[in-house]
PDB file of N, CA, C, O and CB in Angstrom:
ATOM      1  N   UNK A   1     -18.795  -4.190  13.282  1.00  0.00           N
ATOM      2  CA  UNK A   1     -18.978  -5.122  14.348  1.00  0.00           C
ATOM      3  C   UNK A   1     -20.437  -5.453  14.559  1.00  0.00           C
ATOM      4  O   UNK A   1     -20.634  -6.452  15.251  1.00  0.00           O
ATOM      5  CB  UNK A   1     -18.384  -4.587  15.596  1.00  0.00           C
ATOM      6  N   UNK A   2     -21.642  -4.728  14.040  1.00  0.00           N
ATOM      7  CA  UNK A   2     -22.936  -5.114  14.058  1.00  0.00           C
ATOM      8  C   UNK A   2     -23.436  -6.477  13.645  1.00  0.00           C
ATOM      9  O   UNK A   2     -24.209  -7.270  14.182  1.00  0.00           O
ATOM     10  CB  UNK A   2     -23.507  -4.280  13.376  1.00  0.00           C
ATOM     11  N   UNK A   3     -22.706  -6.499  12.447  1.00  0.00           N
ATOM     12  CA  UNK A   3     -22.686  -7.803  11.639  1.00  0.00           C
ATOM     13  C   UNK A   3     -22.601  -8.987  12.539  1.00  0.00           C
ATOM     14  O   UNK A   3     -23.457  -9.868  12.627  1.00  0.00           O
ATOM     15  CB  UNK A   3     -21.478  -7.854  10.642  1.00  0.00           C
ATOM     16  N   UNK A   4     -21.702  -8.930  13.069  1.00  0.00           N
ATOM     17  CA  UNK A   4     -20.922  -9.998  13.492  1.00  0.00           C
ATOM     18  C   UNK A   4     -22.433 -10.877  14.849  1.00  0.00           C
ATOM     19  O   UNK A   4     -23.441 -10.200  15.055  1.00  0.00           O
ATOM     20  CB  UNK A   4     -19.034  -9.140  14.338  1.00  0.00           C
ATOM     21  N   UNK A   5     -22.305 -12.207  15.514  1.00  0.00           N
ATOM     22  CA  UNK A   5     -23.284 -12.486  15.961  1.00  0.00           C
ATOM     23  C   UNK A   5     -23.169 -12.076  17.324  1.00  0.00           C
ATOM     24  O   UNK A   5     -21.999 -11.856  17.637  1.00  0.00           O
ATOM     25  CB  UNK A   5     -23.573 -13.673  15.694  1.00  0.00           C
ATOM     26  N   UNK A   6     -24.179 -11.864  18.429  1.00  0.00           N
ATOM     27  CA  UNK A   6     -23.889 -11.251  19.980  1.00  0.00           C
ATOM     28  C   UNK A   6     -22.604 -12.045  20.266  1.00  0.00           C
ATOM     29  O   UNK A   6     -21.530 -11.476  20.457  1.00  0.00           O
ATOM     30  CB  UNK A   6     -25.238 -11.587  21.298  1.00  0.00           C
ATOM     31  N   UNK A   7     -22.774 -13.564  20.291  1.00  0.00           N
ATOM     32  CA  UNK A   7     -22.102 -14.394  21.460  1.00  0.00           C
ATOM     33  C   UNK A   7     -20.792 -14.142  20.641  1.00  0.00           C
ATOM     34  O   UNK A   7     -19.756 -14.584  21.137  1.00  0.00           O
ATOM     35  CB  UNK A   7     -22.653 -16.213  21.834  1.00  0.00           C
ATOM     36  N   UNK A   8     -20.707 -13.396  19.284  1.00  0.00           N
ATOM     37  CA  UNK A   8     -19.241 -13.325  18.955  1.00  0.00           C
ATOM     38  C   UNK A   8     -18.711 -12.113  19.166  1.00  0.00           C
ATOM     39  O   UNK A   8     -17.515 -11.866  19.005  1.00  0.00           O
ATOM     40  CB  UNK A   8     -18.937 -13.659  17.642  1.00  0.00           C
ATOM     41  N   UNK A   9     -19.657 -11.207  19.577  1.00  0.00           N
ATOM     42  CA  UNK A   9     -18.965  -9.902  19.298  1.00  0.00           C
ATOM     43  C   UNK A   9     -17.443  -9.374  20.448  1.00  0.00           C
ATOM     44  O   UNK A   9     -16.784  -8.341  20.332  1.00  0.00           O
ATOM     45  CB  UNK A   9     -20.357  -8.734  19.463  1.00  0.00           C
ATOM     46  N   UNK A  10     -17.329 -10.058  21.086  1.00  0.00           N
ATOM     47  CA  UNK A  10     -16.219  -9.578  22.087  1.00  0.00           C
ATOM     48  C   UNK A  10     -14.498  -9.940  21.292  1.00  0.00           C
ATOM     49  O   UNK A  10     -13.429  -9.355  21.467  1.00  0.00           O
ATOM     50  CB  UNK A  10     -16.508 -10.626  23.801  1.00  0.00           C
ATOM     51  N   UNK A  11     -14.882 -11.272  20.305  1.00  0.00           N
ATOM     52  CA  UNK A  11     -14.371 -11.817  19.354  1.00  0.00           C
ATOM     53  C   UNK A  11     -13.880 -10.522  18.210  1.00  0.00           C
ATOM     54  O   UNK A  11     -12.819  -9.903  18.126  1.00  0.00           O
ATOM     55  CB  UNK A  11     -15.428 -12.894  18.891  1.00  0.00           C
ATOM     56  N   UNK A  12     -15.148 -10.441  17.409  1.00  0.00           N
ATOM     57  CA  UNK A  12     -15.139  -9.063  16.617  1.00  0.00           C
ATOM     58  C   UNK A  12     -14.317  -7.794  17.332  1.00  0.00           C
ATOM     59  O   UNK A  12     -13.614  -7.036  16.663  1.00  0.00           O
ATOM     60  CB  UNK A  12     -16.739  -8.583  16.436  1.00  0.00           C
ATOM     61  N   UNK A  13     -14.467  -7.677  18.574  1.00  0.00           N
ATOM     62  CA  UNK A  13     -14.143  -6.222  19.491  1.00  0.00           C
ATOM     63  C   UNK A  13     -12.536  -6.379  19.362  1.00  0.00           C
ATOM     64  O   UNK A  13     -11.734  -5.509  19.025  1.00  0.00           O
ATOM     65  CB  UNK A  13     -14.802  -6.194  21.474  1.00  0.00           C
ATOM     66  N   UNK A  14     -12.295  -7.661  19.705  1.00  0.00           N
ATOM     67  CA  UNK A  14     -10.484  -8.195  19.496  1.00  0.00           C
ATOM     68  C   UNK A  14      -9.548  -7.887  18.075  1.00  0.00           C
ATOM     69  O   UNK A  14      -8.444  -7.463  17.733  1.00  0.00           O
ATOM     70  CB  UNK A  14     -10.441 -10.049  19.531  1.00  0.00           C
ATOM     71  N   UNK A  15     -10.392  -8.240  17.708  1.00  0.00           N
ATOM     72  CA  UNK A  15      -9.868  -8.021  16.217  1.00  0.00           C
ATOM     73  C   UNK A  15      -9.599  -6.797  15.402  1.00  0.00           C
ATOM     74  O   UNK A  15      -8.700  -6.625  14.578  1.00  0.00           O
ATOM     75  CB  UNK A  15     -10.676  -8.574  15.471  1.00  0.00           C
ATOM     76  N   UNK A  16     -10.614  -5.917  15.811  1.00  0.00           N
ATOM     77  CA  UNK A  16     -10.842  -4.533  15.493  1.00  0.00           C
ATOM     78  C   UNK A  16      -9.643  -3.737  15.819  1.00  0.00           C
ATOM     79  O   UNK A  16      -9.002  -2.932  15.143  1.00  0.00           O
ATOM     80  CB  UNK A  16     -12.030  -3.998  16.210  1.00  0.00           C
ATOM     81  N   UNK A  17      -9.495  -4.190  17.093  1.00  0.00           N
ATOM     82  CA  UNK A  17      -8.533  -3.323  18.218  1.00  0.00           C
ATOM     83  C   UNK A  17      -6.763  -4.009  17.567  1.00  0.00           C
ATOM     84  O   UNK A  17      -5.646  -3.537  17.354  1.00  0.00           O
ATOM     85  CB  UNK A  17      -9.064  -3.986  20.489  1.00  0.00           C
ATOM     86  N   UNK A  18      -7.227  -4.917  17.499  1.00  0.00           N
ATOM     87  CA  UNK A  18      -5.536  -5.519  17.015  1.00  0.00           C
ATOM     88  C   UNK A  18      -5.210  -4.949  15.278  1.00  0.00           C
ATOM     89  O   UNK A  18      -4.142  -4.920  14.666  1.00  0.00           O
ATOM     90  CB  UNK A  18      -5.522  -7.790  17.004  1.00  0.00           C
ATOM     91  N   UNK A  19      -6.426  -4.592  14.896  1.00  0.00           N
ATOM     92  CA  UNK A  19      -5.704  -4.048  13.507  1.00  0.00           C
ATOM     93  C   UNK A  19      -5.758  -2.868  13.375  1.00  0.00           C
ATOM     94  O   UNK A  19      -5.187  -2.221  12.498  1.00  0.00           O
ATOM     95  CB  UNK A  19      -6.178  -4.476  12.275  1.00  0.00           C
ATOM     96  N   UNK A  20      -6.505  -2.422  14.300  1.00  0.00           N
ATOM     97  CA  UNK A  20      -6.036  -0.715  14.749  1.00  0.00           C
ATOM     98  C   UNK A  20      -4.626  -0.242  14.949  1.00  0.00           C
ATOM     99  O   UNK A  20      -4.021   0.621  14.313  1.00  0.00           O
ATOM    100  CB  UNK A  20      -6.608  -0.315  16.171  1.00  0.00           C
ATOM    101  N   UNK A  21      -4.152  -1.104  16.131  1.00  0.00           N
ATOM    102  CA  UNK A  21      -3.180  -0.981  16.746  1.00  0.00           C
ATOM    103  C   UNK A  21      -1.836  -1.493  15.846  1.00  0.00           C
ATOM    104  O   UNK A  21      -0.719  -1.229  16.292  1.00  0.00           O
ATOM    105  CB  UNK A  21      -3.473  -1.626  17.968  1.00  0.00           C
ATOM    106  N   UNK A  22      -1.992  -2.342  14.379  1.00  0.00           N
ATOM    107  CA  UNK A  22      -1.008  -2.787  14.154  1.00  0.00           C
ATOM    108  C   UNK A  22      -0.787  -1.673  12.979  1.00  0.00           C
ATOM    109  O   UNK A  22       0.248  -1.355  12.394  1.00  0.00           O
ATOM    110  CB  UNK A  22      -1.019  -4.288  13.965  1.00  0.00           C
ATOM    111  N   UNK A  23      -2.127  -1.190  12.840  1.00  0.00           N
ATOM    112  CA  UNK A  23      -1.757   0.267  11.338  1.00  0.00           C
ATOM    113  C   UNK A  23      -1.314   0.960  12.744  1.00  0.00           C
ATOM    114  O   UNK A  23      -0.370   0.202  12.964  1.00  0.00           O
ATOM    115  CB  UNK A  23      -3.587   1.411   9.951  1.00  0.00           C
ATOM    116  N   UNK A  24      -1.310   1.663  13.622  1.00  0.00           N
ATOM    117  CA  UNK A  24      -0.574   2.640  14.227  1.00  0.00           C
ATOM    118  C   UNK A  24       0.515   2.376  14.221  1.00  0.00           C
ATOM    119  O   UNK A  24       1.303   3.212  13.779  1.00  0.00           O
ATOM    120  CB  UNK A  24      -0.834   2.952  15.307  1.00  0.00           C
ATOM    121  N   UNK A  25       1.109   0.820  14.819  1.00  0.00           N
ATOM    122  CA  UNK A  25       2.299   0.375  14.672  1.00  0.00           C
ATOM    123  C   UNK A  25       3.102   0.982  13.481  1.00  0.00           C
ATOM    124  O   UNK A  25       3.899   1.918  13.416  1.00  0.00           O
ATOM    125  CB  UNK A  25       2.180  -0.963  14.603  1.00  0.00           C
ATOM    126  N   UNK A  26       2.518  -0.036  12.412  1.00  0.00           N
ATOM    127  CA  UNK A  26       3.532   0.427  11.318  1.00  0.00           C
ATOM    128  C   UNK A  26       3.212   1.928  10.733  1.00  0.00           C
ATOM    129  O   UNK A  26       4.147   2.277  10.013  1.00  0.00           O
ATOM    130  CB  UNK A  26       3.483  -0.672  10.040  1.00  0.00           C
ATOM    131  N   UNK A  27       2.645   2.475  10.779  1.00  0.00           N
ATOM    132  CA  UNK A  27       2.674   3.707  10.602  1.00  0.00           C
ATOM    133  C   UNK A  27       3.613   4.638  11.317  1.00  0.00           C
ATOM    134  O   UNK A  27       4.205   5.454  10.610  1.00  0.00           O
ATOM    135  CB  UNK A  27       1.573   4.011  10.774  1.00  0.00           C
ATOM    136  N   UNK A  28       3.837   4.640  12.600  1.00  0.00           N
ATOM    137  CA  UNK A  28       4.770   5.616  13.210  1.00  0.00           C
ATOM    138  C   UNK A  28       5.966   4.680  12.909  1.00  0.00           C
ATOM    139  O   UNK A  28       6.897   5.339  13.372  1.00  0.00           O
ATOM    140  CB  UNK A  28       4.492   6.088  14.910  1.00  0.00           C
ATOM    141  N   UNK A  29       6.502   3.550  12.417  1.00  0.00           N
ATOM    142  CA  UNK A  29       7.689   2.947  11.909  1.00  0.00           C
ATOM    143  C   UNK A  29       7.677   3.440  10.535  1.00  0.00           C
ATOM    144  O   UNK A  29       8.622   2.929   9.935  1.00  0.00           O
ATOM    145  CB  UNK A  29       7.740   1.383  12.026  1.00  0.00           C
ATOM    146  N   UNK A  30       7.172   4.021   9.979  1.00  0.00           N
ATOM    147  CA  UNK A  30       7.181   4.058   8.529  1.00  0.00           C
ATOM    148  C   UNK A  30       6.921   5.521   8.569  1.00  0.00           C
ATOM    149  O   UNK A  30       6.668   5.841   7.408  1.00  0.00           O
ATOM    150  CB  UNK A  30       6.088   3.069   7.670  1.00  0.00           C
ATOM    151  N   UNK A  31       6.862   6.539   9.320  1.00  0.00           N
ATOM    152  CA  UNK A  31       7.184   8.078   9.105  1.00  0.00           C
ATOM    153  C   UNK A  31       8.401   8.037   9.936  1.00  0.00           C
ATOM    154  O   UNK A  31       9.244   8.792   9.452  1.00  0.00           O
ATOM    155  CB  UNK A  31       5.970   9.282   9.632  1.00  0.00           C
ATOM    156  N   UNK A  32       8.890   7.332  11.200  1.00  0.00           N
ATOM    157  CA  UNK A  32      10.478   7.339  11.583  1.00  0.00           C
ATOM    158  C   UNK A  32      11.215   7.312  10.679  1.00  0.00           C
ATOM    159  O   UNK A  32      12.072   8.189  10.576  1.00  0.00           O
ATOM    160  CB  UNK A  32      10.979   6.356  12.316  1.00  0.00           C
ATOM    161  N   UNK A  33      11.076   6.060   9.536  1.00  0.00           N
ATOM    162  CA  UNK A  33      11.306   5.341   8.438  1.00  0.00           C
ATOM    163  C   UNK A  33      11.779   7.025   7.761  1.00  0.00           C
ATOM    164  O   UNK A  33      12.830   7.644   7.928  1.00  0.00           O
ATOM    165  CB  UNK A  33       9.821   4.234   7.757  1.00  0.00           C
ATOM    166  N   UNK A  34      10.762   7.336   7.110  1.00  0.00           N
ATOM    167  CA  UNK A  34      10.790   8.727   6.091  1.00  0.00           C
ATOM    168  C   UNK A  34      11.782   9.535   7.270  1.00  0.00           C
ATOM    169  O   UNK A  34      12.958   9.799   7.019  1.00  0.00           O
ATOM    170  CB  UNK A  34       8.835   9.689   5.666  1.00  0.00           C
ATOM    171  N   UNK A  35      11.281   9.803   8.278  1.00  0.00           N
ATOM    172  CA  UNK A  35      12.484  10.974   8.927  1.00  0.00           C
ATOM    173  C   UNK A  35      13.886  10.947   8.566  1.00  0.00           C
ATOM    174  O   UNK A  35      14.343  11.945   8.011  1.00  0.00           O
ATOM    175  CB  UNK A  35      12.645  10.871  10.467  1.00  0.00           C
ATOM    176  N   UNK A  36      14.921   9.577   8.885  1.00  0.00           N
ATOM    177  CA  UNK A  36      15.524   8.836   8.890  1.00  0.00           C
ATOM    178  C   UNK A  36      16.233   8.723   7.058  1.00  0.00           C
ATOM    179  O   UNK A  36      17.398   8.705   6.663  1.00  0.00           O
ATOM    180  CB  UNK A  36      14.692   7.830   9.616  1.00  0.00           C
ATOM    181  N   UNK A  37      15.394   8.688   6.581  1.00  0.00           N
ATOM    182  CA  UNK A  37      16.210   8.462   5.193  1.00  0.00           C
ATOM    183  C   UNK A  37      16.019  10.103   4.503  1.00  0.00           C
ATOM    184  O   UNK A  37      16.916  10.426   3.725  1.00  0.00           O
ATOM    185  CB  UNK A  37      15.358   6.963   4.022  1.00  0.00           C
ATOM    186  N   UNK A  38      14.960  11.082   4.740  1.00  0.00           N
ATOM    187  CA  UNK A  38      15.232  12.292   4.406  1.00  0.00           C
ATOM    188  C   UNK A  38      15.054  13.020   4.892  1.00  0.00           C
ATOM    189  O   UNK A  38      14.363  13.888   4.358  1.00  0.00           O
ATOM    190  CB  UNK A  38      14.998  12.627   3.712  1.00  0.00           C
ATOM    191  N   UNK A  39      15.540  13.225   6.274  1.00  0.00           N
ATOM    192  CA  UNK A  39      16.241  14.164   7.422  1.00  0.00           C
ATOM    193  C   UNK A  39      15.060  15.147   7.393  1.00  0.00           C
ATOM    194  O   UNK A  39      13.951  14.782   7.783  1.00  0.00           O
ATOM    195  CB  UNK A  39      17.952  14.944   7.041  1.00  0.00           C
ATOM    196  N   UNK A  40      15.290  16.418   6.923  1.00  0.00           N
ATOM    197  CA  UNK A  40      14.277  17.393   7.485  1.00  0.00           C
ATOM    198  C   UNK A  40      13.098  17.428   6.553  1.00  0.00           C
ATOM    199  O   UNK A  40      12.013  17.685   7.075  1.00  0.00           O
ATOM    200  CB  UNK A  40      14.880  18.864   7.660  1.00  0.00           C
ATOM    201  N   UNK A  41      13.145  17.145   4.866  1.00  0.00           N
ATOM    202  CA  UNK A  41      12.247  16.399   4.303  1.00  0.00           C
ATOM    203  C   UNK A  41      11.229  15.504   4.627  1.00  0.00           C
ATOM    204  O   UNK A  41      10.102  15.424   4.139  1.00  0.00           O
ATOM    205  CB  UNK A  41      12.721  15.955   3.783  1.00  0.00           C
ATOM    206  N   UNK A  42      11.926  14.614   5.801  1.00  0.00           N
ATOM    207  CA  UNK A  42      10.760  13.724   6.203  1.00  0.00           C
ATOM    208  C   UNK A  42       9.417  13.722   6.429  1.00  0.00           C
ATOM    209  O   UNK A  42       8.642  12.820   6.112  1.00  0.00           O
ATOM    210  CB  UNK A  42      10.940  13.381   7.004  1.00  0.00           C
ATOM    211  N   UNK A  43       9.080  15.017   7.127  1.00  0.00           N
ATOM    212  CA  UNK A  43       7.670  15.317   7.252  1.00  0.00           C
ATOM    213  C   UNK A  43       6.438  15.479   6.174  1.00  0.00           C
ATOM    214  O   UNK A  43       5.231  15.428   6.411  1.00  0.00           O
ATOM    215  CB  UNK A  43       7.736  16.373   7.823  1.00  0.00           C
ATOM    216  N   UNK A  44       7.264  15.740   4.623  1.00  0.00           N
ATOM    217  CA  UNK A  44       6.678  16.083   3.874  1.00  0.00           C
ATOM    218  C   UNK A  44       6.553  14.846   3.097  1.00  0.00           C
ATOM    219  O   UNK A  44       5.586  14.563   2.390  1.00  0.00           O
ATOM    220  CB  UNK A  44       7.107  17.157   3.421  1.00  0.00           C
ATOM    221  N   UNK A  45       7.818  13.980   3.314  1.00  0.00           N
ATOM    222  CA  UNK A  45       7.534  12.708   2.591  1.00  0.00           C
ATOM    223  C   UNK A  45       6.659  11.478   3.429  1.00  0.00           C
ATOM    224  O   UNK A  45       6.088  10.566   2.830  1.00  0.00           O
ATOM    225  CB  UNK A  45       8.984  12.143   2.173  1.00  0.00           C
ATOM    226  N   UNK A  46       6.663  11.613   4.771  1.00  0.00           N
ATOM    227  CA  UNK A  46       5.844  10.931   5.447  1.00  0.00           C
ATOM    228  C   UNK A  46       4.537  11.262   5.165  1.00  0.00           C
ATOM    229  O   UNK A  46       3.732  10.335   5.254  1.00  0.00           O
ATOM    230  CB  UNK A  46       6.104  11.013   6.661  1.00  0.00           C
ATOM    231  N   UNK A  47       3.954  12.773   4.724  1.00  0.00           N
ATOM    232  CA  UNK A  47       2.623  12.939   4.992  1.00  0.00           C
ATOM    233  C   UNK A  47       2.415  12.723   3.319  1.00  0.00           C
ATOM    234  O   UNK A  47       1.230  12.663   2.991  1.00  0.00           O
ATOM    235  CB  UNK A  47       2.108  14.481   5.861  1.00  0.00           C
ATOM    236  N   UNK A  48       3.164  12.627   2.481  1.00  0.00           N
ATOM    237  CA  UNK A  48       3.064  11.738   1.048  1.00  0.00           C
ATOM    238  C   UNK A  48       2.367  10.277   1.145  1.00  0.00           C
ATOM    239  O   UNK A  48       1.293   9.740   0.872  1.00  0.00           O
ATOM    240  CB  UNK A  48       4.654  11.435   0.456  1.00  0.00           C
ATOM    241  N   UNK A  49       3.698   9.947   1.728  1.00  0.00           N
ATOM    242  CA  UNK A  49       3.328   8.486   1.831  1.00  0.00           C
ATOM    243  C   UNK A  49       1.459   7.979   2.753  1.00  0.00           C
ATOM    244  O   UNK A  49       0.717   7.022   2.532  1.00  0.00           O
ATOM    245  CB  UNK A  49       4.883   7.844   2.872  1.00  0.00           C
ATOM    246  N   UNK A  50       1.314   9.292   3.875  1.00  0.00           N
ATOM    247  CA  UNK A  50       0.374   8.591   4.134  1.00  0.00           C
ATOM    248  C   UNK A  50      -0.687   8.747   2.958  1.00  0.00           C
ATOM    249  O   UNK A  50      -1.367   7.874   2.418  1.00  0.00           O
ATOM    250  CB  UNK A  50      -0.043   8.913   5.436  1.00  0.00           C
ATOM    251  N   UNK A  51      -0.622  10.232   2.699  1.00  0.00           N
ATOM    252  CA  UNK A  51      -2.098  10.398   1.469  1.00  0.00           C
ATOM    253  C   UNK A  51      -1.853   9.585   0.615  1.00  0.00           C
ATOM    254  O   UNK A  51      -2.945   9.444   0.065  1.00  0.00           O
ATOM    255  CB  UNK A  51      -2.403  11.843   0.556  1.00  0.00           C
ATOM    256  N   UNK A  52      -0.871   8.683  -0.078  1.00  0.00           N
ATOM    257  CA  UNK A  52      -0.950   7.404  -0.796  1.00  0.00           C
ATOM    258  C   UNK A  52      -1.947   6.564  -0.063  1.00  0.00           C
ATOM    259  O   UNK A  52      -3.106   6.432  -0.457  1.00  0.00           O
ATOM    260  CB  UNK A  52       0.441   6.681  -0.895  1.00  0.00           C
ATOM    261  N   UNK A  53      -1.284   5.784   1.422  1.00  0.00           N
ATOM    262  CA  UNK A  53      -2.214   4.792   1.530  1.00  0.00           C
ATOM    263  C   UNK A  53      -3.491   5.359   1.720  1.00  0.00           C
ATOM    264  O   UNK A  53      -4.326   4.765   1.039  1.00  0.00           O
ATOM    265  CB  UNK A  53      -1.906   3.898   2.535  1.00  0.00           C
ATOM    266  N   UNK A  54      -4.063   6.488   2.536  1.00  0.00           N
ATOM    267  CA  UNK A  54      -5.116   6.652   2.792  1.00  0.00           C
ATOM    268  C   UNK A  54      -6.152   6.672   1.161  1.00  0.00           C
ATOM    269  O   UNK A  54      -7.286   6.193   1.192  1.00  0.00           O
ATOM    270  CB  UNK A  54      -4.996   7.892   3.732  1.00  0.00           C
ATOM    271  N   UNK A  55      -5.655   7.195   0.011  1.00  0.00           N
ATOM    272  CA  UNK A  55      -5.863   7.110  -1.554  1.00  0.00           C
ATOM    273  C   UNK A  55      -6.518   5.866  -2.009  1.00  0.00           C
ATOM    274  O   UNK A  55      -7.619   5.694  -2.532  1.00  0.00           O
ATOM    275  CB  UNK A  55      -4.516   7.193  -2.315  1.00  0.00           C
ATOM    276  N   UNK A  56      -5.070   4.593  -1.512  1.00  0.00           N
ATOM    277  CA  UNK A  56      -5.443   3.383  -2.252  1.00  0.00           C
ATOM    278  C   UNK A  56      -6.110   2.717  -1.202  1.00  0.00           C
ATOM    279  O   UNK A  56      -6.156   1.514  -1.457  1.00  0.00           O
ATOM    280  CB  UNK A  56      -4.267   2.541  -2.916  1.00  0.00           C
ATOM    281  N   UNK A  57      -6.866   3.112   0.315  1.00  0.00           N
ATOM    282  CA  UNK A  57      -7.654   2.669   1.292  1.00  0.00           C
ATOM    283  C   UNK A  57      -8.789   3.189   0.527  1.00  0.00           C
ATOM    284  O   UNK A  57      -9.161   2.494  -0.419  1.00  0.00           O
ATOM    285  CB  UNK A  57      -7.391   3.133   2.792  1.00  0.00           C
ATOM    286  N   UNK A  58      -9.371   4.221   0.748  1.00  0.00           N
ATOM    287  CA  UNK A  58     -10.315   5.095  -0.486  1.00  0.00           C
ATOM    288  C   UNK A  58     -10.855   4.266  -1.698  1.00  0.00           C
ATOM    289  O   UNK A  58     -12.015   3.874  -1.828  1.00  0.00           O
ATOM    290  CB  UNK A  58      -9.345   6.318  -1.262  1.00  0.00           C
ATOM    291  N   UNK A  59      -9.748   4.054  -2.617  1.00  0.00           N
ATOM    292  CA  UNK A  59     -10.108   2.569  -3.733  1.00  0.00           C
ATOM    293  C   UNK A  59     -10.594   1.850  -3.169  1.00  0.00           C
ATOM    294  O   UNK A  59     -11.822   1.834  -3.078  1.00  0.00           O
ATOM    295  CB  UNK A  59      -9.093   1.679  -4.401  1.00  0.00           C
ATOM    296  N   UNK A  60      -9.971   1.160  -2.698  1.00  0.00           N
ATOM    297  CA  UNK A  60     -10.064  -0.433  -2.324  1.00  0.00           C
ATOM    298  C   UNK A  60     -11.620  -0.349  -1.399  1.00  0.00           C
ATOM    299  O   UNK A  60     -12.094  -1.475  -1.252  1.00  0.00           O
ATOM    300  CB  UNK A  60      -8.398  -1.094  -1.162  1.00  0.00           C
ATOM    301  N   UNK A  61     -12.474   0.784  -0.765  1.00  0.00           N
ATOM    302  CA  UNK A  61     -13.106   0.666  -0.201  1.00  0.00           C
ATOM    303  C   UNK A  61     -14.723   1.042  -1.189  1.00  0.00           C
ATOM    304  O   UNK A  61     -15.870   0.868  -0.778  1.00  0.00           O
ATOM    305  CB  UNK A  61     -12.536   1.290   0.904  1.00  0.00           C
ATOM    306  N   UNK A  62     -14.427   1.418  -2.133  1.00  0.00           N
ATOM    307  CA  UNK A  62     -15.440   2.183  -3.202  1.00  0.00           C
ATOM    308  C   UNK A  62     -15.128   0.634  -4.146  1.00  0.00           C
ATOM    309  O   UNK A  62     -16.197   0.126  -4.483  1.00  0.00           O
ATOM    310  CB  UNK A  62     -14.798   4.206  -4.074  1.00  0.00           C
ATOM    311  N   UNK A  63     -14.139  -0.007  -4.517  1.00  0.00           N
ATOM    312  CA  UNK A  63     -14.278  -0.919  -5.259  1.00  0.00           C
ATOM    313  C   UNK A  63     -15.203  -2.344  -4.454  1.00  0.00           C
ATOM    314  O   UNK A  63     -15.945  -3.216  -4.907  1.00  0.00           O
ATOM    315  CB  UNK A  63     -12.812  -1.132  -5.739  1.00  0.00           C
ATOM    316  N   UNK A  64     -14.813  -2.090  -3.392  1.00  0.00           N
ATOM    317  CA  UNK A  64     -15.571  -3.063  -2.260  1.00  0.00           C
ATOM    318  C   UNK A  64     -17.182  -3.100  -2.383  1.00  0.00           C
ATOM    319  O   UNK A  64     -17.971  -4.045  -2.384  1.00  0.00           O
ATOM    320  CB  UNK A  64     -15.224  -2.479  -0.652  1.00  0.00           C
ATOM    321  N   UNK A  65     -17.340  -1.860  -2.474  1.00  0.00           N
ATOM    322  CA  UNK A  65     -18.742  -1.066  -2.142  1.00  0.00           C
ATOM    323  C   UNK A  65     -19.653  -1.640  -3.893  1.00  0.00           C
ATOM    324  O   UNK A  65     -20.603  -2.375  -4.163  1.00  0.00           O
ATOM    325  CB  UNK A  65     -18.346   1.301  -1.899  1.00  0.00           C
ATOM    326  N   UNK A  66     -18.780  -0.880  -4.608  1.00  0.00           N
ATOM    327  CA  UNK A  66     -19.241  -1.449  -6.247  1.00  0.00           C
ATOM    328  C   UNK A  66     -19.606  -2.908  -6.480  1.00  0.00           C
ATOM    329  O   UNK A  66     -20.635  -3.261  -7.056  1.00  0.00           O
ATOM    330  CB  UNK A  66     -17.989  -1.271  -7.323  1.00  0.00           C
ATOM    331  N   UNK A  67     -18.774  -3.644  -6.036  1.00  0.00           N
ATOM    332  CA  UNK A  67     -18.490  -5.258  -6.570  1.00  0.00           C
ATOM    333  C   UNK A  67     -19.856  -5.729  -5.670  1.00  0.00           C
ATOM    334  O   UNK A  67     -20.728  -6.374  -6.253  1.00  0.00           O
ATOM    335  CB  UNK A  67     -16.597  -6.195  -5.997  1.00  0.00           C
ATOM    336  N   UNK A  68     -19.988  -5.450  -4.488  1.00  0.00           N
ATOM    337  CA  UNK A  68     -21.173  -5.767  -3.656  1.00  0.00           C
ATOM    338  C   UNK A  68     -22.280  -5.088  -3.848  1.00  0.00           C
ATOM    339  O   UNK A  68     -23.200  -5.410  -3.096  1.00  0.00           O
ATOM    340  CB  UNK A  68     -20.953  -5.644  -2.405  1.00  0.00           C
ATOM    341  N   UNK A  69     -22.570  -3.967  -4.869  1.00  0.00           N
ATOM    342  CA  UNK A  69     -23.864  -3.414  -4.957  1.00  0.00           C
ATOM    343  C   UNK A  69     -24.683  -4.132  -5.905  1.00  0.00           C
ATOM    344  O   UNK A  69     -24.155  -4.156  -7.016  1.00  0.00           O
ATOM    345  CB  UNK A  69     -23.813  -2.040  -5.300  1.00  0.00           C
ATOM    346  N   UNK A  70     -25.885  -4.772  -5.836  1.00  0.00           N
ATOM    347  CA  UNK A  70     -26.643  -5.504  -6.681  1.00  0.00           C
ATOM    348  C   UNK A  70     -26.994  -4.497  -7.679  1.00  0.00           C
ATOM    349  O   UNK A  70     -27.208  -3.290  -7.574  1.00  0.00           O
ATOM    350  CB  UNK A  70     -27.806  -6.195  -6.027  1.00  0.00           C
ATOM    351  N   UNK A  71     -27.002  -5.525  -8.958  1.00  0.00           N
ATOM    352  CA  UNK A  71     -27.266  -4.847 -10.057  1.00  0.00           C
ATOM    353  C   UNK A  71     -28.296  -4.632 -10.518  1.00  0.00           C
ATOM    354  O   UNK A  71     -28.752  -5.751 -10.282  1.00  0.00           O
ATOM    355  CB  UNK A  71     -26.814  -5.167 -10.805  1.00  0.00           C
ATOM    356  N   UNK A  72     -29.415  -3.931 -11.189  1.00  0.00           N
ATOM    357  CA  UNK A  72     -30.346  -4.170 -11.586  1.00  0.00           C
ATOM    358  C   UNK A  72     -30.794  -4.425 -13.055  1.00  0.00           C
ATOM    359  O   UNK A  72     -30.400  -3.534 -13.808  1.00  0.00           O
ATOM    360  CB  UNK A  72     -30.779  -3.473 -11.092  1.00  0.00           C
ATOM    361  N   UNK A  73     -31.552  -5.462 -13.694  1.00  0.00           N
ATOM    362  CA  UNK A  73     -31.416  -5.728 -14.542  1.00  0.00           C
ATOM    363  C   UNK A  73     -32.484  -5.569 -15.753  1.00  0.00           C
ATOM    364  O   UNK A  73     -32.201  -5.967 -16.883  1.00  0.00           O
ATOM    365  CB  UNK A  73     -31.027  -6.590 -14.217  1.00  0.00           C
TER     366      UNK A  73
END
């Protein structure tokens, strides 16, 4: 949110908060999800599923980091 300009930042503050709130969303729908299809299993397949996304969040954030680091030549 530093980035972003003063007169926008309340803008930036909105946004932050709404995609916070929509990974919590689907996240506690998506370990109900795991409860639900493998009963007492669930816990172990929910905390699967999260170390997946948190994994390919991890990528996607180091590939971010790479593609934007200037090269030197």
């Amino acid at each position: 949110m530093s980035s972003a300009p003063p007169h926008r930042s309340g803008s930036a503050s909105g946004i932050v908060a709404t995609a916070r709130l929509t990974g919590q969303t689907l996240g506690a729908a998506l370990a109900a999800l795991c409860f639900g299809l493998a009963g007492h299993d669930g816990a172990t397949l929910a905390l699967a599923l999260g170390a997946g996304f948190a994994a390919l969040g991890s990528v996607m954030s180091f590939l971010r980091l790479a593609v934007g680091a200037p090269r030197s030549t």
